[in-house]
N, C-alpha and C positions, 0 to 999 in steps of 0.2 A: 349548641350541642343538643341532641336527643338525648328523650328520656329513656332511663332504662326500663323494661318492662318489666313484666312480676316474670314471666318466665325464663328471665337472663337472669337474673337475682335466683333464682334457685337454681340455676345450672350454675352460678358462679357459687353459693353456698354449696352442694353439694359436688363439685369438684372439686373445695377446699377441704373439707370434711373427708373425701376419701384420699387427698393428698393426706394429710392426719393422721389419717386409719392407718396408711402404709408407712411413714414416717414413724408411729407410735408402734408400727406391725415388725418393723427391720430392728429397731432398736431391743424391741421387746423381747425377741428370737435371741439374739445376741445372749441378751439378761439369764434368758430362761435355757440358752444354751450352759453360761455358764454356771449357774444352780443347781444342774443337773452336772456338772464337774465337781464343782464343791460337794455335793450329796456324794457321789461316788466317792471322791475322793477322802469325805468323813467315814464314811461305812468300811472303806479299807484303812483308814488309822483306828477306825475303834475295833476292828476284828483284829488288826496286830497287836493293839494294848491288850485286849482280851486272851491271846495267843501268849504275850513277852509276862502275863498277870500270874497268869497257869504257868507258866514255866518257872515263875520266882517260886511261886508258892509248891509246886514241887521242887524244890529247892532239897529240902532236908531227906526227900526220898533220895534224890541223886546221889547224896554225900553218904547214906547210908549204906544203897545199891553198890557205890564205887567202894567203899571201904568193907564189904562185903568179896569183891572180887579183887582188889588189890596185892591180895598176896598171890594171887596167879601170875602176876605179871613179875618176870625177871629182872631182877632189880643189878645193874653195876653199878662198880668205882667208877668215877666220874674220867681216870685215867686210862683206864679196860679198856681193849681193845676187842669189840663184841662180834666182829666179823667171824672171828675162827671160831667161835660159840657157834655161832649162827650156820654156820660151813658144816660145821659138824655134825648138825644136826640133818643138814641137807645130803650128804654123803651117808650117812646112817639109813636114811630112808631110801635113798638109792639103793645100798648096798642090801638091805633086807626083801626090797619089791626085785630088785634084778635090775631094772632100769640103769640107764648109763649115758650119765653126762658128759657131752665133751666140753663145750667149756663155758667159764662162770665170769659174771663182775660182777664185783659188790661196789654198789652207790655207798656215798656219803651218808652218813648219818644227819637227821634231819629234823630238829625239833617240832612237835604238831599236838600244840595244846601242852600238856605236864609228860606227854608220851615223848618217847625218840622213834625215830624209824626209821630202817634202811630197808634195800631192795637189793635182789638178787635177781641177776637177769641171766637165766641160765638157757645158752645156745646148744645147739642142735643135740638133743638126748634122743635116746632111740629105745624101743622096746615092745613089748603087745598091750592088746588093751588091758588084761588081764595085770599087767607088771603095772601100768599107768593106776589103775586104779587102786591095788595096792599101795603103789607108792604117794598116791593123796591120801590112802589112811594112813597111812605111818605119819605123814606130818601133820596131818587132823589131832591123830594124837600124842603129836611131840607138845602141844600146844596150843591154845586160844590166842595165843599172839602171831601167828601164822595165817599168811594171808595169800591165797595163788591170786589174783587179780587179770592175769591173760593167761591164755594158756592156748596155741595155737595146735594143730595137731595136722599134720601127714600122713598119708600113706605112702610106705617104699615101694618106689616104683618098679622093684624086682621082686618083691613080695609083700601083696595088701594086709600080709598078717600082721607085718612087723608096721609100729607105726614110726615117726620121728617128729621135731617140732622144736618149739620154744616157750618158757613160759617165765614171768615174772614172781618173785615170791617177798611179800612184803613182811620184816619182821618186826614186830612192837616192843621195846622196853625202857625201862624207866631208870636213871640216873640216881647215884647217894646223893648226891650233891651238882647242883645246874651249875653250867659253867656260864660267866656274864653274856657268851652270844648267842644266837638261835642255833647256829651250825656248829659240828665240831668234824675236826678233821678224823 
């Protein structure tokens, strides 16, 4: 056997070494990939503790703020039937803007949080801007538990004054007494 020379021995050390390097280089990446997940992902748990901390601690504001506005909200028997409440109030507003509904469904009632809510999906009304506009202040101020959520709008196509449409009208109140399910009929 030959001997090996000094310059094979450093080509064999220094190929080993940067086999190493890359082996120590792929692994490393990995590591430093995932430390840099963990760091992210610490800095988003500790901005939501810091977030969930403020919100305990306004705690006593909320219960004060709510029991501040609480008596605005219209409160039924847990047996009422809040639909024709609710109708009434939408036909009132009608009836004072000029506006005029042709026809109405009232959703179920829908528990969400200590509130109830139902929804009034009322098709094809017709009238002018002037009557529409009206008829969102009239239910502006039937109440803070009133809620237009869509409201699509038309022009008649025999006359651009007049308009037509559809809109949804959400209404918020609160029960004497909760009955054991979420939903009630």
């Amino acid at each position: 056997m030959s001997a090996v020379s000094l310059r094979e021995k450093r080509l064999v050390i220094v190929t080993i070494l940067v086999l190493l390097y890359a082996v120590v280089g792929f692994t490393a990446r990995k590591r430093l990939d995932g430390w840099q997940t963990l760091r992210v992902e610490t800095e988003a748990a500790r901005s939501d503790y810091q977030l969930r901390s403020a919100l305990i601690a306004a705690g006593p504001k909320w219960k004060k703020d709510f029991l501040e506005v609480q008596s605005l909200m219209p409160r039924f028997a847990a047996t009422t039937r809040v639909d024709t409440h609710w109708l009434k109030i939408l036909d009132d507003a009608a009836a004072v803007s000029g506006i005029t509904i042709g026809s109405r469904q009232v959703s179920r009632e829908t528990l969400v949080g200590d509130v109830y809510e139902i929804s009034i999906q009322c098709n094809d009304w017709k009238g002018t801007l002037d009557q529409l506009v009206h008829f969102l202040y009239e239910l502006h101020r039937a109440g803070a538990m009133l809620d237009v959520r869509t409201l699509f709008i038309r022009p008649d196509s025999k006359n651009p004054a007049n308009l037509s449409g559809q809109f949804t009208l959400y209404c918020a109140f609160m029960r004497e007494t909760t009955p054991a399910t979420g939903t009630t009929p």
